[in-house]
LUMDO-150198 format. One record per atom (N, C-alpha, C): residue number from 1; residue in three letters; chain; atom name; x, y, z. Coordinates in pm, whole numbers, plus 50000, padded with zeros to 5 digits. Atoms other than C-alpha are relative to their C-alpha. Example, Ala and Ser with C-alpha at 12.3 -4.5 7.8 and 13.67 -1.06 7.14 Angstrom:
% LUMDO-150198
+------+------+-------+-------+-------+-------+-------+
| bami | nuza | ketor | lumpa |     u |     v |     w |
+------+------+-------+-------+-------+-------+-------+
|    1 |  ALA |     A |     N | 50089 | 49881 | 50000 |
|    1 |  ALA |     A |    CA | 51230 | 49550 | 50780 |
|    1 |  ALA |     A |     C | 50090 | 50120 | 50000 |
|    2 |  SER |     A |     N | 49918 | 49881 | 49994 |
|    2 |  SER |     A |    CA | 51367 | 49894 | 50714 |
|    2 |  SER |     A |     C | 49923 | 50109 | 50073 |
+------+------+-------+-------+-------+-------+-------+
This chain:
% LUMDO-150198
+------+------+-------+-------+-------+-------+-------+
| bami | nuza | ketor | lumpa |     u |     v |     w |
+------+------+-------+-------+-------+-------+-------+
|    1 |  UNK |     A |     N | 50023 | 49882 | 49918 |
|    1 |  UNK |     A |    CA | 38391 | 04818 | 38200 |
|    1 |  UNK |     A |     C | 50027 | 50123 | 49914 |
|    2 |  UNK |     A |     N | 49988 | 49891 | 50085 |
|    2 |  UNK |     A |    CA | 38330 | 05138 | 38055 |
|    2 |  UNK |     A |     C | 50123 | 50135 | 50008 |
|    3 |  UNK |     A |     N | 49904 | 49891 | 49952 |
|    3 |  UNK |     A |    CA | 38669 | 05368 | 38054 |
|    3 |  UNK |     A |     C | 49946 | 50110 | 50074 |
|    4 |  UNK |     A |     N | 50046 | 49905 | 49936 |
|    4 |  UNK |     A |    CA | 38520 | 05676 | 38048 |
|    4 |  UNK |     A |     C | 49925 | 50012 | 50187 |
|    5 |  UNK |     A |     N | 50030 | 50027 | 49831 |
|    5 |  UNK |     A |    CA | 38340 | 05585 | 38405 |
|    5 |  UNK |     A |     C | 50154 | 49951 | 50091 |
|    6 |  UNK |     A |     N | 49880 | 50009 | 49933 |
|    6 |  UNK |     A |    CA | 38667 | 05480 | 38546 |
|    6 |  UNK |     A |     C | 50097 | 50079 | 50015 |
|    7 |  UNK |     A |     N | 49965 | 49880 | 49968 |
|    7 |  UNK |     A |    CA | 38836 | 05779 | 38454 |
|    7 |  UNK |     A |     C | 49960 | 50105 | 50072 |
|    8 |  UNK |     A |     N | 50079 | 49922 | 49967 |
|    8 |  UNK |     A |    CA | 38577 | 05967 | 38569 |
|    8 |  UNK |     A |     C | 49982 | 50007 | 50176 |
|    9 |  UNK |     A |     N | 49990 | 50031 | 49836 |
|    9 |  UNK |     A |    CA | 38575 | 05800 | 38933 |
|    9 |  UNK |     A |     C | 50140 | 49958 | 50033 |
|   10 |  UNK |     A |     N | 49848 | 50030 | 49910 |
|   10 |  UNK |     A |    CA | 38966 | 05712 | 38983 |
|   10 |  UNK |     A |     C | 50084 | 50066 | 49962 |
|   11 |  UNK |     A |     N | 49909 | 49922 | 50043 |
|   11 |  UNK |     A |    CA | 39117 | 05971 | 38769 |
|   11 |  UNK |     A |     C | 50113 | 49973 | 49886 |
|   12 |  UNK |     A |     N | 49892 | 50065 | 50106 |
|   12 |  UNK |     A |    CA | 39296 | 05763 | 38521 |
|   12 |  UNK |     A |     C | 49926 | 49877 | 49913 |
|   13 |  UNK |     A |     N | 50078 | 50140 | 50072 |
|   13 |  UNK |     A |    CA | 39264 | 05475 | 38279 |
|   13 |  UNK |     A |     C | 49991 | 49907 | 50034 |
|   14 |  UNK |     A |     N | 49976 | 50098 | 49962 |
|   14 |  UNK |     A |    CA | 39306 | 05250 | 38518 |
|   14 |  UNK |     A |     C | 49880 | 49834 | 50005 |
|   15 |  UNK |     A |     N | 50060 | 50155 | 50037 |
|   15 |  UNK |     A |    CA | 39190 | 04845 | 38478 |
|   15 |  UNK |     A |     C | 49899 | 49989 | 50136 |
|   16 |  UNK |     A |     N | 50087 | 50013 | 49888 |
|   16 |  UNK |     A |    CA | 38853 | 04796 | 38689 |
|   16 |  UNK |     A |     C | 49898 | 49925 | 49943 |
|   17 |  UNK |     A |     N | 50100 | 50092 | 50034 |
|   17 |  UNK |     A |    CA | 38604 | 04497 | 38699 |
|   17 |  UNK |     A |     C | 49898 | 50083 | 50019 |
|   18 |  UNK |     A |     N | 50169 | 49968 | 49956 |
|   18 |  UNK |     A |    CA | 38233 | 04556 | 38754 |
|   18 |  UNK |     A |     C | 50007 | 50029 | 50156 |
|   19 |  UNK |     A |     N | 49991 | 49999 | 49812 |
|   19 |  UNK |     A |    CA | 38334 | 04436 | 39150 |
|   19 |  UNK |     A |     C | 50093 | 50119 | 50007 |
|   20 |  UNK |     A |     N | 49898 | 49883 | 49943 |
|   20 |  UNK |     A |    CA | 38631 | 04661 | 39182 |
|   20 |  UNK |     A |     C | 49935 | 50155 | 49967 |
|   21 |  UNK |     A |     N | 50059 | 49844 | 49973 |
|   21 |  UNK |     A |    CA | 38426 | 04978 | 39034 |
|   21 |  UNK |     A |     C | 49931 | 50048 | 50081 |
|   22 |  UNK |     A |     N | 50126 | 50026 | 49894 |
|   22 |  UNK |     A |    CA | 38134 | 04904 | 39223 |
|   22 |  UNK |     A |     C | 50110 | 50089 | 50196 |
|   23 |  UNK |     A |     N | 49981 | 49986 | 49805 |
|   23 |  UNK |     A |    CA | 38322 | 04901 | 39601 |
|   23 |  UNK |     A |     C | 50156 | 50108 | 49984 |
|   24 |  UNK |     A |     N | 49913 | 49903 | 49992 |
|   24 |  UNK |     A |    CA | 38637 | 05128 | 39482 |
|   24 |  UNK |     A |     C | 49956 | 50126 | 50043 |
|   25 |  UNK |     A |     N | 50075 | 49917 | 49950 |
|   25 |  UNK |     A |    CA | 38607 | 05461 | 39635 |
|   25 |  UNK |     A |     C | 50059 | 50119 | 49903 |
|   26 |  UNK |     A |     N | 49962 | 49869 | 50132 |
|   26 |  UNK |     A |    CA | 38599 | 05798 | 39415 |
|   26 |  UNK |     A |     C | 50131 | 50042 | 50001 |
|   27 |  UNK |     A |     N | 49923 | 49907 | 50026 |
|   27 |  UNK |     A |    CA | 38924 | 05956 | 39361 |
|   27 |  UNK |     A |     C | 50025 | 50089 | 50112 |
|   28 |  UNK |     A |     N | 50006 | 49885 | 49941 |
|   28 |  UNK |     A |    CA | 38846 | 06274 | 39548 |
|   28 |  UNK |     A |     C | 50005 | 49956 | 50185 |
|   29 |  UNK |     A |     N | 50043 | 49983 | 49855 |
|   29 |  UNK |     A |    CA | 38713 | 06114 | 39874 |
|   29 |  UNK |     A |     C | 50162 | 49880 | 50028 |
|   30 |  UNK |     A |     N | 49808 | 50077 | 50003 |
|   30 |  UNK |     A |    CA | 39084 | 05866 | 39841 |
|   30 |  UNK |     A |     C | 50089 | 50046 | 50074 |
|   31 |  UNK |     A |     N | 49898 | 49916 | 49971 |
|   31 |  UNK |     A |    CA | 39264 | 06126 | 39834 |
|   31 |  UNK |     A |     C | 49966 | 50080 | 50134 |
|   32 |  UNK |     A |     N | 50030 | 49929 | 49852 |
|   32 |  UNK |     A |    CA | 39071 | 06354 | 40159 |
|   32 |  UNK |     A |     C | 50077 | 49814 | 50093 |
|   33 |  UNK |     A |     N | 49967 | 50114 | 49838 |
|   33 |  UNK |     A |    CA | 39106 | 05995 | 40383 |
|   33 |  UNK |     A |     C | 50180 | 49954 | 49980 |
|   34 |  UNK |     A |     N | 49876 | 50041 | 49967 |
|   34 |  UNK |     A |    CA | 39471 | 05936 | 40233 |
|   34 |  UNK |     A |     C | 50098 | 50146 | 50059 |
|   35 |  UNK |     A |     N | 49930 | 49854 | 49930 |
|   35 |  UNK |     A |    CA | 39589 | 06298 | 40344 |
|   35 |  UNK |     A |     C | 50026 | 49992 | 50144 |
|   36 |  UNK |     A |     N | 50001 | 50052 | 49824 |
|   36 |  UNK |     A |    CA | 39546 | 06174 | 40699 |
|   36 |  UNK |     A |     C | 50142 | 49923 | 50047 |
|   37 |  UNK |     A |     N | 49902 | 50104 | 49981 |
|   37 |  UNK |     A |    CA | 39822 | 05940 | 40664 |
|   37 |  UNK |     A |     C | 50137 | 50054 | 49951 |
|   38 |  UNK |     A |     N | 49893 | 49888 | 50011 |
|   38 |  UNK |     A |    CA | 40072 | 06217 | 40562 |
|   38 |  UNK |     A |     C | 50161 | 49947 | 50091 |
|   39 |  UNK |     A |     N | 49859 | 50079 | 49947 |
|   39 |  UNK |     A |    CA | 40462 | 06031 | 40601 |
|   39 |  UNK |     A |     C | 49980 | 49884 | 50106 |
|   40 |  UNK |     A |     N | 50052 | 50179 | 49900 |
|   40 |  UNK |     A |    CA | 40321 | 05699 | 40826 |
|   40 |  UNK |     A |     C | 50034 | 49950 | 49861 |
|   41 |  UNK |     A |     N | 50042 | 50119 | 50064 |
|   41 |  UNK |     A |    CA | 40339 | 05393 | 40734 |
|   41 |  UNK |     A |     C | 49887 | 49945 | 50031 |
|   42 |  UNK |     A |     N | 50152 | 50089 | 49974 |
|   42 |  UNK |     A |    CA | 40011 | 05211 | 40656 |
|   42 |  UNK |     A |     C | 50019 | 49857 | 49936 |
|   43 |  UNK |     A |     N | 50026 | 50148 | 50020 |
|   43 |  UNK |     A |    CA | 39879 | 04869 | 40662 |
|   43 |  UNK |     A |     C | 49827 | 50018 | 49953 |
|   44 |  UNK |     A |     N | 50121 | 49999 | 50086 |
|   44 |  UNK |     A |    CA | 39568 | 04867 | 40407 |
|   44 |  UNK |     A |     C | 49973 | 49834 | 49978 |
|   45 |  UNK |     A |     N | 49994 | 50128 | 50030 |
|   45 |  UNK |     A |    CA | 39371 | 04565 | 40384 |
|   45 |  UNK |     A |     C | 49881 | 49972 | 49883 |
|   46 |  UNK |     A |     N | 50116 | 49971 | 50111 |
|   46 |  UNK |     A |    CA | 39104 | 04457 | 40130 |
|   46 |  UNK |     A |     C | 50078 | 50140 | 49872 |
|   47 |  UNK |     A |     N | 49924 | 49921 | 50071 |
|   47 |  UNK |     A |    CA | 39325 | 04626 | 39844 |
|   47 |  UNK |     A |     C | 49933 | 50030 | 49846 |
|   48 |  UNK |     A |     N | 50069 | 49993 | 50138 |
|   48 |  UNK |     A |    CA | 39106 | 04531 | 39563 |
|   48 |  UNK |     A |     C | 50036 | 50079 | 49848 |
|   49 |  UNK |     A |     N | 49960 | 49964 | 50135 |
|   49 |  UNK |     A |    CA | 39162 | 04745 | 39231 |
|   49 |  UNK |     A |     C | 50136 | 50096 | 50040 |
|   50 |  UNK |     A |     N | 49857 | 49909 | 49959 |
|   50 |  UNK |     A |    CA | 39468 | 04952 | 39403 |
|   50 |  UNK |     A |     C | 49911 | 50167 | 50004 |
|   51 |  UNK |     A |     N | 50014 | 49889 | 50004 |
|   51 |  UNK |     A |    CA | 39278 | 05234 | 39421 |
|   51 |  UNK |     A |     C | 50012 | 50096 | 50089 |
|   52 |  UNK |     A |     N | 49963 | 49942 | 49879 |
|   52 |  UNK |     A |    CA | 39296 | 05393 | 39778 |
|   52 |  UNK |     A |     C | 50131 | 49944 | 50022 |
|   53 |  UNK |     A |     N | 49851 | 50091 | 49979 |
|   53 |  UNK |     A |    CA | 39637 | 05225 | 39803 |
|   53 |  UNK |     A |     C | 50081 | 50098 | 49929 |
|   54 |  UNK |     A |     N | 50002 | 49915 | 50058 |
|   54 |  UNK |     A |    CA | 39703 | 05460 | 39516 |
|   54 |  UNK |     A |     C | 50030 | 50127 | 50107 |
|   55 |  UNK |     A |     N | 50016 | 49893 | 49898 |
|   55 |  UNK |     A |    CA | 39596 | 05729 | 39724 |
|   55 |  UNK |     A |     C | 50075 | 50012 | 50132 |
|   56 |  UNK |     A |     N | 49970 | 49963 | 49870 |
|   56 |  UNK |     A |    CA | 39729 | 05653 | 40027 |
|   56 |  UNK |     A |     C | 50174 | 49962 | 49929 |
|   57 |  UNK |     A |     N | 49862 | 49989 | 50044 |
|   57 |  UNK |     A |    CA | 40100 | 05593 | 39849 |
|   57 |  UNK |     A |     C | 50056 | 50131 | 49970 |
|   58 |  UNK |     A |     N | 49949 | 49900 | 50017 |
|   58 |  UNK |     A |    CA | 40106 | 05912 | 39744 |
|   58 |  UNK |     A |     C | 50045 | 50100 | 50126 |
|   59 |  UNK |     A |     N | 49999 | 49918 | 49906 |
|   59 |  UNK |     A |    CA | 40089 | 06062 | 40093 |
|   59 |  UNK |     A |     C | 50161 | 49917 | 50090 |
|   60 |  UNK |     A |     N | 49943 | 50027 | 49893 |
|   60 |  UNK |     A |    CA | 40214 | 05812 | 40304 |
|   60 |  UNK |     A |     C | 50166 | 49911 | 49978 |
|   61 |  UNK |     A |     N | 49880 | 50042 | 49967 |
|   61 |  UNK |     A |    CA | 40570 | 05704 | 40392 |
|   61 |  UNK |     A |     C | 49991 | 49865 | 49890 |
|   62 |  UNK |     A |     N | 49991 | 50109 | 50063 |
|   62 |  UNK |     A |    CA | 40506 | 05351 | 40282 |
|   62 |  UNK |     A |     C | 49850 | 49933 | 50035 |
|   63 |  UNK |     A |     N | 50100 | 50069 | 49964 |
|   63 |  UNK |     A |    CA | 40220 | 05126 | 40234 |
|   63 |  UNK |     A |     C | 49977 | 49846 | 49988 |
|   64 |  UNK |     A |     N | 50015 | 50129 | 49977 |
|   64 |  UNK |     A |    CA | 40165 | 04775 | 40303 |
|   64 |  UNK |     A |     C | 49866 | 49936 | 49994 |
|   65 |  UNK |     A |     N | 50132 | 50050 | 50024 |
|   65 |  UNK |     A |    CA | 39833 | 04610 | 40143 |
|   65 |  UNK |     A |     C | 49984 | 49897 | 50010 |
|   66 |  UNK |     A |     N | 50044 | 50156 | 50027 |
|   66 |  UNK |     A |    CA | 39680 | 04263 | 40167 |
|   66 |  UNK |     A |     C | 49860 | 50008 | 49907 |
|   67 |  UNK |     A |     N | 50118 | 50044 | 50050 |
|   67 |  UNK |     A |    CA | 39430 | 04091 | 39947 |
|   67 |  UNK |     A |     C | 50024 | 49876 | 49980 |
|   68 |  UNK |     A |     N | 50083 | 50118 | 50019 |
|   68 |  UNK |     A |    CA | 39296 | 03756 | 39940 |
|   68 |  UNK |     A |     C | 49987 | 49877 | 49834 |
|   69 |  UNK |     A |     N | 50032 | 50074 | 50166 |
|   69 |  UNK |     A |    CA | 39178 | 03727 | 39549 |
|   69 |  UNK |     A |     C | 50135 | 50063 | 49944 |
|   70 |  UNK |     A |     N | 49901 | 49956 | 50163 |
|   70 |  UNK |     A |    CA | 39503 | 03693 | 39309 |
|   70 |  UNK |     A |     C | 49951 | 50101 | 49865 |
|   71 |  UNK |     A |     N | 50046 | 49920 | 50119 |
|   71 |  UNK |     A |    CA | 39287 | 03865 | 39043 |
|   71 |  UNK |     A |     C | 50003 | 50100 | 50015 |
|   72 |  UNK |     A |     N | 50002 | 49881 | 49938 |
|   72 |  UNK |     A |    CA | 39235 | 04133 | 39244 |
|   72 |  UNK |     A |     C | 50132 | 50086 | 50021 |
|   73 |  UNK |     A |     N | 49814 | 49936 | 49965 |
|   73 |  UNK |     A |    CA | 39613 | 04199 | 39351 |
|   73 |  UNK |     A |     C | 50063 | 50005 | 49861 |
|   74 |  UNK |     A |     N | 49972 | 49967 | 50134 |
|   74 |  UNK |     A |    CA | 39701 | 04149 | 38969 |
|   74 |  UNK |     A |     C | 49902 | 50096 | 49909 |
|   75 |  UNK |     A |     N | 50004 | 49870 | 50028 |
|   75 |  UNK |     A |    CA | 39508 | 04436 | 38858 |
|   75 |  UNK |     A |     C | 50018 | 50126 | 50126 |
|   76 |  UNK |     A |     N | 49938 | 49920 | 49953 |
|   76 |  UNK |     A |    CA | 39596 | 04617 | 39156 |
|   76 |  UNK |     A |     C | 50133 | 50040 | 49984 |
|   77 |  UNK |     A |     N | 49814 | 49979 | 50061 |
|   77 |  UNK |     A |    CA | 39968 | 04582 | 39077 |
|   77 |  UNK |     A |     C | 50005 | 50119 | 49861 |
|   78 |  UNK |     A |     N | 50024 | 49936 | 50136 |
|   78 |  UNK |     A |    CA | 39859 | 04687 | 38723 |
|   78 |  UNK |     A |     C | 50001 | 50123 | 50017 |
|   79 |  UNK |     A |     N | 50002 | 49836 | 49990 |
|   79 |  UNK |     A |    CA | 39729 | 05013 | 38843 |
|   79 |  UNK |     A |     C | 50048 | 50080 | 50090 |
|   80 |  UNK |     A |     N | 49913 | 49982 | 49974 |
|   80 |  UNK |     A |    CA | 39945 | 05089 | 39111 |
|   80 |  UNK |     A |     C | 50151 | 50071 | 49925 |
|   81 |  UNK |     A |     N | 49848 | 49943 | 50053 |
|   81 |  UNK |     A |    CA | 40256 | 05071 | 38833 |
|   81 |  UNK |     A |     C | 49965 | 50123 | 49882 |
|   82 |  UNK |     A |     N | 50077 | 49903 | 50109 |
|   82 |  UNK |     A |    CA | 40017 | 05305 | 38630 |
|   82 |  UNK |     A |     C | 50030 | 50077 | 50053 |
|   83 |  UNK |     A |     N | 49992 | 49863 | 49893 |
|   83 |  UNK |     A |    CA | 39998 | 05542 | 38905 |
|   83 |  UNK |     A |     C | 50188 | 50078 | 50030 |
|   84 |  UNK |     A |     N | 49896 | 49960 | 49973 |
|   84 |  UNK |     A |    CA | 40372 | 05544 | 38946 |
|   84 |  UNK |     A |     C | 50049 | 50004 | 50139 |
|   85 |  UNK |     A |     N | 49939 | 49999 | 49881 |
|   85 |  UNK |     A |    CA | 40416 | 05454 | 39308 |
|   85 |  UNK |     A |     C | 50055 | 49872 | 50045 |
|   86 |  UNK |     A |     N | 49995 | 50170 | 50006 |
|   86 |  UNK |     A |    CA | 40484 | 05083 | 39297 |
|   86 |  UNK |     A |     C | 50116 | 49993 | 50155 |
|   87 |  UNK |     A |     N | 49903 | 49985 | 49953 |
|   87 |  UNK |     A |    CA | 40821 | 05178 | 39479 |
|   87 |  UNK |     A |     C | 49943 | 50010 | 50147 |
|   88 |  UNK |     A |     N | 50007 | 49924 | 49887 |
|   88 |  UNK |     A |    CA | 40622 | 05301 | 39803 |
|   88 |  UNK |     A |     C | 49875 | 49902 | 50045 |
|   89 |  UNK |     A |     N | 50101 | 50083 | 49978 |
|   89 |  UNK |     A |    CA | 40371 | 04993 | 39801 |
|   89 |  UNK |     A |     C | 50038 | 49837 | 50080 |
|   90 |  UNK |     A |     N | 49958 | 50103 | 49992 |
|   90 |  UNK |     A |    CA | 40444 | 04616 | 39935 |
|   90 |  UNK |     A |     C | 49846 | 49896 | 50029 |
|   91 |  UNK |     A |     N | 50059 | 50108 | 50010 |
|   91 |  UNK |     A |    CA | 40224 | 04339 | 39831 |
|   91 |  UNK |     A |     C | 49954 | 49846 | 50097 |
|   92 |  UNK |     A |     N | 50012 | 50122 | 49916 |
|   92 |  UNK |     A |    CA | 40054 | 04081 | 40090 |
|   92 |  UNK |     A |     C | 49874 | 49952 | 49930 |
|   93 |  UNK |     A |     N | 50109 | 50065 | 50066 |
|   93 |  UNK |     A |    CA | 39849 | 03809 | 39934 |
|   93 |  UNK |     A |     C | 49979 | 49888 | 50077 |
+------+------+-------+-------+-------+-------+-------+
């Protein structure tokens, strides 16, 4: 996967397959739908590359994700502890 495009759509260097760039959502529009969630706690499902999870950690109280594919939750973890919110995340697989 080409960095530059991943920086470009999530704001960082963060680790993204072909699938996770593809259905991750930009950065910008992340961050408008995680502003909503301002001190809640959320339950995010379909967590895929951590990227709205990301987003919505920064706002919200705490967040609680599920995913399905191990591969998926191990580069979400990845970019999660990139992001620096790991602390404000909890892992359902």
């Amino acid at each position: 996967m080409d960095k530059e495009r991943i920086v470009a759509k999530f704001g960082d260097d963060y680790r993204a397959s072909d699938m996770t760039y593809k259905l991750g959502i930009d950065a910008r529009f992340a961050d408008h739908i995680a502003s909503r969630f301002t001190g809640r706690v959320v339950l995010e499902t379909c967590t895929g590359g951590g990227f709205t999870t990301i987003a919505l950690a920064r706002y919200a109280r705490h967040v609680f994700t599920a995913e399905i594919d191990a591969t998926r939750m191990d580069e979400a973890k990845y970019n999660i502890a990139l992001a620096r919110v790991e602390e404000k995340v909890t892992f359902l697989c």
